[in-house]
MDAnalysis code that builds the backbone (N, CA, C; Angstrom):
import MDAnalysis as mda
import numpy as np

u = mda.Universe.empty(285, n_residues=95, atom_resindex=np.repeat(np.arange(95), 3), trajectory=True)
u.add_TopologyAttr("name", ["N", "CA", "C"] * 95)
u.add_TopologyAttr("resid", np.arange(1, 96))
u.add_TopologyAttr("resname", ["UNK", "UNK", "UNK", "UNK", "UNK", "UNK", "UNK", "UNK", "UNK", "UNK", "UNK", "UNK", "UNK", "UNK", "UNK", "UNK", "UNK", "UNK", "UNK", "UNK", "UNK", "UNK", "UNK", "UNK", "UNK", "UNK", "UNK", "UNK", "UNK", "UNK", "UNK", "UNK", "UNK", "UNK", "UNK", "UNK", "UNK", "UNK", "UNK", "UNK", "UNK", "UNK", "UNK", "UNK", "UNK", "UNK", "UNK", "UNK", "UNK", "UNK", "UNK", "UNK", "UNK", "UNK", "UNK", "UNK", "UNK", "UNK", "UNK", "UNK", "UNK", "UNK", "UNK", "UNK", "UNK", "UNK", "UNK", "UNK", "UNK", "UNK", "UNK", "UNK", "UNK", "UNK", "UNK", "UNK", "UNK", "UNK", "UNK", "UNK", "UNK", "UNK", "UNK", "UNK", "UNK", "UNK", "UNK", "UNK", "UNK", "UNK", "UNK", "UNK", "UNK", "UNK", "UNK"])
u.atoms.positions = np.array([
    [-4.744, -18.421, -12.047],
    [-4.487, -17.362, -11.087],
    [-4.485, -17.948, -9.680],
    [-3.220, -17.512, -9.239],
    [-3.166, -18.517, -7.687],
    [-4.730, -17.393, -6.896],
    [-4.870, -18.140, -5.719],
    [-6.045, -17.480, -5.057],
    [-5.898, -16.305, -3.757],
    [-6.484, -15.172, -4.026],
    [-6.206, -14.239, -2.651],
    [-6.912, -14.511, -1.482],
    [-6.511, -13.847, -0.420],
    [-7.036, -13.860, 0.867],
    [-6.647, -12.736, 0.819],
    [-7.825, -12.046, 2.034],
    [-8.181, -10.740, 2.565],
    [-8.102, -11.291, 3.875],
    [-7.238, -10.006, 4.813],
    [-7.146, -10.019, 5.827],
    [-7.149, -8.583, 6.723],
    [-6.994, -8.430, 7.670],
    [-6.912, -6.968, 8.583],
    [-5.745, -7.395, 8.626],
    [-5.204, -5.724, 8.757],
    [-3.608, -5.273, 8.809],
    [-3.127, -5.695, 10.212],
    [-2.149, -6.071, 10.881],
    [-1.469, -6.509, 11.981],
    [-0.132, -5.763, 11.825],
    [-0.087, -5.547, 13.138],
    [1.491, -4.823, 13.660],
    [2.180, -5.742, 13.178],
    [3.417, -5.273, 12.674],
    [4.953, -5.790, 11.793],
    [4.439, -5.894, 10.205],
    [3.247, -5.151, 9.727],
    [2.792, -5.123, 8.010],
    [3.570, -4.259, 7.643],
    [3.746, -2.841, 8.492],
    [3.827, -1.706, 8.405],
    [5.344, -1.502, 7.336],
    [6.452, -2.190, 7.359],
    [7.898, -1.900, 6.692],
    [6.935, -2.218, 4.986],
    [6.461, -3.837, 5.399],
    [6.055, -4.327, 4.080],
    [5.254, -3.472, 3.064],
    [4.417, -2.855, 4.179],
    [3.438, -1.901, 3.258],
    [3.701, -0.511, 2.600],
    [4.914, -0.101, 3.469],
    [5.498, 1.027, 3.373],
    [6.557, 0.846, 1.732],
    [6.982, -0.078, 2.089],
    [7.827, -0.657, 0.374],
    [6.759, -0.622, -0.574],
    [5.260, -1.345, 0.097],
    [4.194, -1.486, -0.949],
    [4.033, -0.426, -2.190],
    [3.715, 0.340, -0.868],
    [3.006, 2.213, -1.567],
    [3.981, 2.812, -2.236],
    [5.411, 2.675, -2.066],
    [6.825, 3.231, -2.596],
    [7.015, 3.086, -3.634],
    [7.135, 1.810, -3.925],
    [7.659, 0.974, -4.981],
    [6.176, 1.139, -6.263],
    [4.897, 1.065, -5.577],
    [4.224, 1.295, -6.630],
    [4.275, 2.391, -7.293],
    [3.962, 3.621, -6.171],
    [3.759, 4.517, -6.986],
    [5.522, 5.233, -7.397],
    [6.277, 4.911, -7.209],
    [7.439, 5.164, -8.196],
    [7.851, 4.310, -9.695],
    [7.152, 3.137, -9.227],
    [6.798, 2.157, -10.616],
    [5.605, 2.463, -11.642],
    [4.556, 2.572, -10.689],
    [3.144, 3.079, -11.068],
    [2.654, 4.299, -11.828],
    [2.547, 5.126, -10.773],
    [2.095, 5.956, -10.660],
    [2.783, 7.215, -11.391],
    [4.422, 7.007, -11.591],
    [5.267, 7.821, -12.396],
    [4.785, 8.068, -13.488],
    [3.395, 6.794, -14.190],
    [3.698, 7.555, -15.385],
    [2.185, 8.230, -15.595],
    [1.627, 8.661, -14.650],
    [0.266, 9.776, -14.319],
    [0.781, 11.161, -13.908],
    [1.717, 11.148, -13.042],
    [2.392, 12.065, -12.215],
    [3.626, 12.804, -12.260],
    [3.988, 13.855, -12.283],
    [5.128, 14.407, -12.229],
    [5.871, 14.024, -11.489],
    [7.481, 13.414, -11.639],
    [8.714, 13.305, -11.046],
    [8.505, 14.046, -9.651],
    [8.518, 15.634, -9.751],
    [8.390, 16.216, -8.436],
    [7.214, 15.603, -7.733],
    [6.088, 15.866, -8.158],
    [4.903, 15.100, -7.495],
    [4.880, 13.347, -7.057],
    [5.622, 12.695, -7.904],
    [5.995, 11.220, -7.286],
    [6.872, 11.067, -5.681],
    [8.126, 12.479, -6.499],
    [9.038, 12.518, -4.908],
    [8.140, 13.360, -3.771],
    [7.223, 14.046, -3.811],
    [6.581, 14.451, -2.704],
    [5.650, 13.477, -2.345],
    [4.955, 12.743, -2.868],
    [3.903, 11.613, -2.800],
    [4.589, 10.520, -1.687],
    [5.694, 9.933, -2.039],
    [6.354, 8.828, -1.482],
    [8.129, 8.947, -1.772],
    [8.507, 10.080, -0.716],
    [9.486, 10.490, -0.794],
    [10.647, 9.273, -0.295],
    [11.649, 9.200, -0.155],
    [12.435, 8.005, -0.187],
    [13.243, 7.896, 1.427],
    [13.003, 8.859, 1.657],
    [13.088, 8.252, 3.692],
    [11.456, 8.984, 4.235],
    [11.362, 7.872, 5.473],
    [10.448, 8.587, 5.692],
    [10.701, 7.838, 7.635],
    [9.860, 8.669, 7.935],
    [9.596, 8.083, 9.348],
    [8.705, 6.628, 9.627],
    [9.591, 5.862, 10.108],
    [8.557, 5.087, 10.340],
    [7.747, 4.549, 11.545],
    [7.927, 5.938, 12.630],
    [7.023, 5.297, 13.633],
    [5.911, 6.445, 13.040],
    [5.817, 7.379, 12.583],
    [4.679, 8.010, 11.925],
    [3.752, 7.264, 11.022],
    [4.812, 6.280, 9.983],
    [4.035, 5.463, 8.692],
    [3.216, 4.372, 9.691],
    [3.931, 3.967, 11.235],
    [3.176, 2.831, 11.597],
    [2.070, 3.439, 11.989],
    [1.938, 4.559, 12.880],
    [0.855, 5.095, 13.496],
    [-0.485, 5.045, 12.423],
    [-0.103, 5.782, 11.321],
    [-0.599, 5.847, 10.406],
    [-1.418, 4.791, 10.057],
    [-0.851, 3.433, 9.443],
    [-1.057, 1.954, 8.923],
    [-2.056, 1.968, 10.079],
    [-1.428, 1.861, 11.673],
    [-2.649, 1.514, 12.541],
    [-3.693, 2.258, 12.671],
    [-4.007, 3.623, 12.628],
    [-5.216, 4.020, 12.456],
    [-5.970, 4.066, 11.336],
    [-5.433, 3.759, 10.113],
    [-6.185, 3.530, 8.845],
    [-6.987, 1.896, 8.693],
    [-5.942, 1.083, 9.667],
    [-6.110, -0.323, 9.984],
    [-7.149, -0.785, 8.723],
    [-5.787, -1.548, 7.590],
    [-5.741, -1.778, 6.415],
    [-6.780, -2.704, 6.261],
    [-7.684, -3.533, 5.126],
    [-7.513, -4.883, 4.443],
    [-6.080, -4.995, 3.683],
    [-6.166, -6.069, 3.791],
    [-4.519, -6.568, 3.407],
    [-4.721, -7.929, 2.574],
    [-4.149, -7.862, 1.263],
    [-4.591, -8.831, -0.112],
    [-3.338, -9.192, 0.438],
    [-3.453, -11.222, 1.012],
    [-2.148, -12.008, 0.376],
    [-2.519, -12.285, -0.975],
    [-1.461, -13.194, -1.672],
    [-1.485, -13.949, -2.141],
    [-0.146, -14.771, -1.882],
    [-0.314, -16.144, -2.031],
    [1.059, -17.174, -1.429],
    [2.079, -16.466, -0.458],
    [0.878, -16.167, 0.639],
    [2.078, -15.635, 1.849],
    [2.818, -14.597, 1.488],
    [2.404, -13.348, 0.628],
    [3.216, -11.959, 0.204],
    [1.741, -11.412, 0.264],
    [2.481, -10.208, 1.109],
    [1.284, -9.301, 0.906],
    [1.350, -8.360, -0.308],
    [0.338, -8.409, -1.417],
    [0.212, -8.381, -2.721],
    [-0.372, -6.858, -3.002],
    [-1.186, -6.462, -2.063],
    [-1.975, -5.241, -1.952],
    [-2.601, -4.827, -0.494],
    [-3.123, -3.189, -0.254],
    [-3.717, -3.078, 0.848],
    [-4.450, -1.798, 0.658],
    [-5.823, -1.962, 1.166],
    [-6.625, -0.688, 1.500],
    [-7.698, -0.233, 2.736],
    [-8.031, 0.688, 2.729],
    [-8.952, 1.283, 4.157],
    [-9.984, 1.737, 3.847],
    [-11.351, 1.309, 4.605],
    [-12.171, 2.218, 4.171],
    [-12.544, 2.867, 5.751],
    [-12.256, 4.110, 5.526],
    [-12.658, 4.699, 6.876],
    [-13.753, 4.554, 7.428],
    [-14.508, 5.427, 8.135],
    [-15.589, 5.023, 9.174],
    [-16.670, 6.320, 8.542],
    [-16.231, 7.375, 7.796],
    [-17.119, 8.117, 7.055],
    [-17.119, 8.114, 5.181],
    [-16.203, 6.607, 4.855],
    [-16.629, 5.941, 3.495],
    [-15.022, 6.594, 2.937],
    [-14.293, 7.199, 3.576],
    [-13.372, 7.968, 2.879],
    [-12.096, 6.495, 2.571],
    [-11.583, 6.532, 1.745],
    [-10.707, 5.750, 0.950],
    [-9.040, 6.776, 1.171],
    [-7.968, 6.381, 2.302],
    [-6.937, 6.990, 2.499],
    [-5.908, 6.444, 1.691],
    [-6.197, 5.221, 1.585],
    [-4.638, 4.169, 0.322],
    [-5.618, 3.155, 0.045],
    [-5.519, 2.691, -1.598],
    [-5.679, 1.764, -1.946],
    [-4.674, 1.079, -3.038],
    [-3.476, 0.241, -2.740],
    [-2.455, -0.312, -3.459],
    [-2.498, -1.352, -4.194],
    [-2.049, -1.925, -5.502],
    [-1.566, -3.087, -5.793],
    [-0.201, -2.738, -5.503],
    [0.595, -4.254, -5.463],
    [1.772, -3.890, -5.400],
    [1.971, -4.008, -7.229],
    [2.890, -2.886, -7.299],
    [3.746, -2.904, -8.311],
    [3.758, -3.959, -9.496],
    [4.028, -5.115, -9.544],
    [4.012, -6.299, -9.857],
    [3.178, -7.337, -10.370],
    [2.386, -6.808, -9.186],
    [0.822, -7.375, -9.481],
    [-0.107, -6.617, -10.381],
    [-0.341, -5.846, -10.936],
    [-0.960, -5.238, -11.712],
    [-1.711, -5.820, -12.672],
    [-3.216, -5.605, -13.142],
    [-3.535, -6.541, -13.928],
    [-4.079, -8.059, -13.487],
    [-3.481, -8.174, -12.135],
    [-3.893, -9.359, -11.813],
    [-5.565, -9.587, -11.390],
    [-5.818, -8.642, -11.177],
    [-7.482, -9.000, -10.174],
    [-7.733, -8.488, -8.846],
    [-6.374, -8.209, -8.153],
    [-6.405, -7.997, -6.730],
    [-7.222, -7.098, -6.223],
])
């Protein structure tokens, strides 16, 4: 298993992470969730100076692995958990 690094989220994550959460839970998560409930979850346009605002006030950990960001999550400031992702792909791996 190549090795992860944990890092804090940085401005320009935000497209990457936004594919992150997409792609999983339309890969993922489809098969917990209803079709309608997948397309309301992570609908297929979205704004993205809202998703950045967002990314920056949740201000991620961010799983590389070999220079791809692999996964990302937040733990707020009252323990609350807003996203926690693998990507798609990675699943199974450990991340």
């Amino acid at each position: 298993m190549n090795d992860i690094s944990i890092r804090k989220y940085q401005a320009g994550d935000e497209t990457t992470l936004r594919k992150l959460f997409f792609t999983t839970i339309r890969n993922i998560n489809i098969n917990d969730y209803s079709l309608s409930q997948v397309k309301a979850w992570a609908p297929e346009t979205y704004d993205l100076e809202a998703w950045s605002e967002k990314m920056s006030s949740n201000n991620p950990f961010v799983a590389m692995m070999d220079d791809e960001i692999v996964g990302y999550a937040d733990l707020q400031d009252k323990g609350l958990i807003a996203h926690f992702f693998c990507h798609w792909q990675y699943q199974g791996r450990g991340i």
